[in-house]
VMD Tcl script that builds the backbone (N, CA, C; Angstrom):
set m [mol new atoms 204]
animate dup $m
set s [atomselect $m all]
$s set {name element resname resid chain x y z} {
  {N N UNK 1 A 0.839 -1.187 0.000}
  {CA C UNK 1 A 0.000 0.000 0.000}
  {C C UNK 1 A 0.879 1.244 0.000}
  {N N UNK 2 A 0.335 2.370 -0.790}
  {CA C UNK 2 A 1.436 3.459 -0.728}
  {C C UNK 2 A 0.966 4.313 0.566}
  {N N UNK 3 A 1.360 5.226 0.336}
  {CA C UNK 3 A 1.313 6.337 1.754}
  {C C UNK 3 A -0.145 7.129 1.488}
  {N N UNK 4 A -0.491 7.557 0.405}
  {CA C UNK 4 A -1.798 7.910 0.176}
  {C C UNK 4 A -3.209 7.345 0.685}
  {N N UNK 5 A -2.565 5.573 0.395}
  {CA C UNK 5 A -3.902 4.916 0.507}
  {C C UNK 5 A -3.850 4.643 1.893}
  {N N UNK 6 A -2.498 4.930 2.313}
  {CA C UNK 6 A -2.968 4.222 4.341}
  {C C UNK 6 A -3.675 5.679 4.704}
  {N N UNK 7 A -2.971 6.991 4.498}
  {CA C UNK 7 A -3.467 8.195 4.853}
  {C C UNK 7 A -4.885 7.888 4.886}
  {N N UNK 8 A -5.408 7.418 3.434}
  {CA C UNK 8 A -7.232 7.753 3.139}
  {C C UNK 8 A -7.444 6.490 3.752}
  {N N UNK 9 A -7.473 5.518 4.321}
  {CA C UNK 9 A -8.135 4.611 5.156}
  {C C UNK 9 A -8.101 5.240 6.526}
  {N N UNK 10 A -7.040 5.908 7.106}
  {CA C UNK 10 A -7.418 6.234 8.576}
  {C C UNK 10 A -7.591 7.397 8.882}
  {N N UNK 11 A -7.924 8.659 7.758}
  {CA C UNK 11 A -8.941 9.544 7.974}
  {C C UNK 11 A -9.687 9.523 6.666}
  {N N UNK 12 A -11.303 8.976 7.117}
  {CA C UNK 12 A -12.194 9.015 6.070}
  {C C UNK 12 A -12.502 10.148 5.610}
  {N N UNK 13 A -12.988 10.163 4.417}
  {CA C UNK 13 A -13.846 11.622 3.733}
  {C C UNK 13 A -14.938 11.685 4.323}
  {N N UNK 14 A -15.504 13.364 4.301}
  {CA C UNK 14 A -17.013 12.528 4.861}
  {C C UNK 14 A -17.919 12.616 4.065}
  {N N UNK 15 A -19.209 12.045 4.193}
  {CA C UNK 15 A -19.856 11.660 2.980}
  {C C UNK 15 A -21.060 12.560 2.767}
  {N N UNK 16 A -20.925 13.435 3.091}
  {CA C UNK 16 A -21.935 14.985 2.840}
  {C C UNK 16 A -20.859 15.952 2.094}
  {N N UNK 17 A -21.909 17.087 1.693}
  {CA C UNK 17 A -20.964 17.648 0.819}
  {C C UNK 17 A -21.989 19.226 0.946}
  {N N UNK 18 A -21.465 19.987 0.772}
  {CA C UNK 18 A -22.174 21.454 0.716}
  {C C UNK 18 A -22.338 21.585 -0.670}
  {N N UNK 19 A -23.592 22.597 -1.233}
  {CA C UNK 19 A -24.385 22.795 -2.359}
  {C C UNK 19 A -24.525 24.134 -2.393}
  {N N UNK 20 A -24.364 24.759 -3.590}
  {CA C UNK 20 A -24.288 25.691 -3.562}
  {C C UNK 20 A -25.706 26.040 -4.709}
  {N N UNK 21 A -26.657 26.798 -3.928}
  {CA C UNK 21 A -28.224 25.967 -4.909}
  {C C UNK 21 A -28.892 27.735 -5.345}
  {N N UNK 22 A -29.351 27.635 -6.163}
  {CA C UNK 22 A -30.026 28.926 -6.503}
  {C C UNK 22 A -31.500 28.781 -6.629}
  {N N UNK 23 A -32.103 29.624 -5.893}
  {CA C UNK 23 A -33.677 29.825 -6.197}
  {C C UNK 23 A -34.090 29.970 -7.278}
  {N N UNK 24 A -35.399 29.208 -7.540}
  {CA C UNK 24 A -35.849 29.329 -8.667}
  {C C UNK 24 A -36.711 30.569 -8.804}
  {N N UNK 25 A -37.336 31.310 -7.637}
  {CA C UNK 25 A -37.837 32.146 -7.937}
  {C C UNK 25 A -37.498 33.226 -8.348}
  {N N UNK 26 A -36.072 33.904 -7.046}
  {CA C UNK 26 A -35.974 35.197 -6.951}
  {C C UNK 26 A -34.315 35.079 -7.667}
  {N N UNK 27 A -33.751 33.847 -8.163}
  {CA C UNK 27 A -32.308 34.105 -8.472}
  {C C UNK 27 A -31.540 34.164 -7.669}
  {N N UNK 28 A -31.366 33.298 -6.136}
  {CA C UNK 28 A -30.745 34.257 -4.720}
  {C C UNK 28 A -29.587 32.957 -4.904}
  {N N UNK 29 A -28.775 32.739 -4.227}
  {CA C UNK 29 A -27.713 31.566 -4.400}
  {C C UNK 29 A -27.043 31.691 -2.510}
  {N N UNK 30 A -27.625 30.341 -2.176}
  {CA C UNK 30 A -26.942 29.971 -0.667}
  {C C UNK 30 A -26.225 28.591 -0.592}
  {N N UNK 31 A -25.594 28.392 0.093}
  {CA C UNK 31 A -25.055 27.250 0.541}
  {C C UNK 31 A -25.494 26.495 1.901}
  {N N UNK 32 A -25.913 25.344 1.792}
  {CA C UNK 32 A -25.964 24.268 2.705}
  {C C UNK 32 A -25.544 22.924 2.354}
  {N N UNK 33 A -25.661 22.334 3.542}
  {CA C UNK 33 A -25.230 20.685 3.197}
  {C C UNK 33 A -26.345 20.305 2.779}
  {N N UNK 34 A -25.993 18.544 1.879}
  {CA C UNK 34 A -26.891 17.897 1.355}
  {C C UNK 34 A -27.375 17.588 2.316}
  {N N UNK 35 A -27.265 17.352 3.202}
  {CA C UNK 35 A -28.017 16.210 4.455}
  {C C UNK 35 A -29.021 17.284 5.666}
  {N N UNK 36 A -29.249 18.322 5.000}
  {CA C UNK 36 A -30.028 19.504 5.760}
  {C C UNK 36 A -31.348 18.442 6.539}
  {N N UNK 37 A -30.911 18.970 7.933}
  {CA C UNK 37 A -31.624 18.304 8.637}
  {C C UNK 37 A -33.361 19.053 8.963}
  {N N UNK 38 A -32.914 20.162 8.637}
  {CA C UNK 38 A -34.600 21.332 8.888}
  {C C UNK 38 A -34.949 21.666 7.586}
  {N N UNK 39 A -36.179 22.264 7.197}
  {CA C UNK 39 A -36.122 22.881 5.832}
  {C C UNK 39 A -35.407 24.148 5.613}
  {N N UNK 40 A -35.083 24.030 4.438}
  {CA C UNK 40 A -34.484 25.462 3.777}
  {C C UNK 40 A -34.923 26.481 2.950}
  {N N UNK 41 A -35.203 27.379 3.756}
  {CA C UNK 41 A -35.671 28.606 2.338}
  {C C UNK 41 A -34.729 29.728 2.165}
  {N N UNK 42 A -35.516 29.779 0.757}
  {CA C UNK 42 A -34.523 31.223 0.322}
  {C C UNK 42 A -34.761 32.403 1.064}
  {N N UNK 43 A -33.481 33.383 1.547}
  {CA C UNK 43 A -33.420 34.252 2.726}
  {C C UNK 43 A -33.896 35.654 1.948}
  {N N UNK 44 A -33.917 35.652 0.657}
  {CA C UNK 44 A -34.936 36.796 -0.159}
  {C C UNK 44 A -36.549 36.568 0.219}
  {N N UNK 45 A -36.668 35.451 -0.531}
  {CA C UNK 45 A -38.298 35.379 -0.972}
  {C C UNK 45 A -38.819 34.107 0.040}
  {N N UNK 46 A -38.619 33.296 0.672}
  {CA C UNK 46 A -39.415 32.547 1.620}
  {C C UNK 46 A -39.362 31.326 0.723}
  {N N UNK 47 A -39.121 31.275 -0.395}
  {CA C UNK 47 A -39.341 29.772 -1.468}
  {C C UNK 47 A -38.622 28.985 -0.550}
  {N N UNK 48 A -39.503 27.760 -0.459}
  {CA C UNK 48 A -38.024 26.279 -0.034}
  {C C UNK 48 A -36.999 26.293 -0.618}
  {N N UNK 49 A -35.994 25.317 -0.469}
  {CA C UNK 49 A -34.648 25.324 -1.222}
  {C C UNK 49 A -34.475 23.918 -1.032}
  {N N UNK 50 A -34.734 23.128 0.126}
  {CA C UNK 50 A -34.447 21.984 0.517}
  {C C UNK 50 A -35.612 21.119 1.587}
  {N N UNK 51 A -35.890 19.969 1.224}
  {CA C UNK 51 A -36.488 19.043 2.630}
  {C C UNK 51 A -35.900 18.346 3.217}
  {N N UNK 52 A -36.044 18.138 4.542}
  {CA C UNK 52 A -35.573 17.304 4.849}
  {C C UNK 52 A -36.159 15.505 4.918}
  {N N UNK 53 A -35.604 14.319 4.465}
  {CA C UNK 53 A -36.348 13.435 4.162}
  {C C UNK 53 A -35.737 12.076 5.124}
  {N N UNK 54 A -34.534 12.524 6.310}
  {CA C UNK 54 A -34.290 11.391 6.783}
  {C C UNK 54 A -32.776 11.309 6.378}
  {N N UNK 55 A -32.107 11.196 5.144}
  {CA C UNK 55 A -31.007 11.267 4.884}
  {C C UNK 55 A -30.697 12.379 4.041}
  {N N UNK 56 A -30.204 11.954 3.008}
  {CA C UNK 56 A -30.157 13.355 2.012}
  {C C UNK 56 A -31.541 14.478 1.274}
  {N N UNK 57 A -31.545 15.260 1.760}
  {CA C UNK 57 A -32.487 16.396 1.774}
  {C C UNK 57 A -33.084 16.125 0.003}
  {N N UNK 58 A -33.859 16.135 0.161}
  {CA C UNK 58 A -35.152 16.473 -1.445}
  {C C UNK 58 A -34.370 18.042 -1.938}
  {N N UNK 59 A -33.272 18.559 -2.809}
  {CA C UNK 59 A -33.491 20.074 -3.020}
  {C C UNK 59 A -34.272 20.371 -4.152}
  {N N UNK 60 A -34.653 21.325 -3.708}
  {CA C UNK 60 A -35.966 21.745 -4.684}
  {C C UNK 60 A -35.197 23.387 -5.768}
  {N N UNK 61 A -33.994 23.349 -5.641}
  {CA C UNK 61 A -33.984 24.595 -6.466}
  {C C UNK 61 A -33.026 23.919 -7.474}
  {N N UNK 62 A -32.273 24.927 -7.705}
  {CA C UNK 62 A -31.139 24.421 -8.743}
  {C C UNK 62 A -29.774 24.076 -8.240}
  {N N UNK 63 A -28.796 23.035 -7.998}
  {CA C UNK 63 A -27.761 22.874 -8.017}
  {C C UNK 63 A -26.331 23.196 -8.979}
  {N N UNK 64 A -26.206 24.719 -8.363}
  {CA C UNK 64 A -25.329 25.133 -9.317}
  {C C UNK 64 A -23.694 24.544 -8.750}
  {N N UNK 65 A -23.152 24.222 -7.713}
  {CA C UNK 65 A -22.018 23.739 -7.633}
  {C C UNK 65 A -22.235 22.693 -6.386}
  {N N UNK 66 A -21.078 21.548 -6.580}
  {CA C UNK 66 A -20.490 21.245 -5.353}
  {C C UNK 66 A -19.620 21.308 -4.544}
  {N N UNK 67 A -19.066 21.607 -3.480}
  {CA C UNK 67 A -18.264 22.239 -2.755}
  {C C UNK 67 A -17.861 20.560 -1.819}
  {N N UNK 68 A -16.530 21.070 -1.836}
  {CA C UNK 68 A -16.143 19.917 -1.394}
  {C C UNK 68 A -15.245 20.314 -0.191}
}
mol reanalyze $m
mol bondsrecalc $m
mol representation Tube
mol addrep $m
């Protein structure tokens, strides 16, 4: 095994990731994690952005990046 692969076995990645999502209504662009545990709305217009469903959130707008 090289030095990389012992590194990535004994600190894992973690398996959520932040989103960087834009409203469909008003055009507004926020960031949260996929795994949003409350709902999310847009901090302009009140639209949802995200549900929460147990594991990874339902998003309801647009996924313009992932952030890692």
């Amino acid at each position: 095994m090289s030095r990389e692969q012992i590194i990535e076995r004994l600190i894992p990645r973690p398996r959520s990731r932040f989103l960087l999502v834009t409203c469909l209504q008003c055009g507004n662009k926020q960031i949260f994690p996929d795994t949003a545990k409350i709902r999310v709305v847009c901090n302009v217009c009140g639209e949802p952005l995200a549900l929460p469903t147990g594991g990874k959130a339902k998003i309801l707008g647009r996924v313009e990046k992932v952030l890692e």
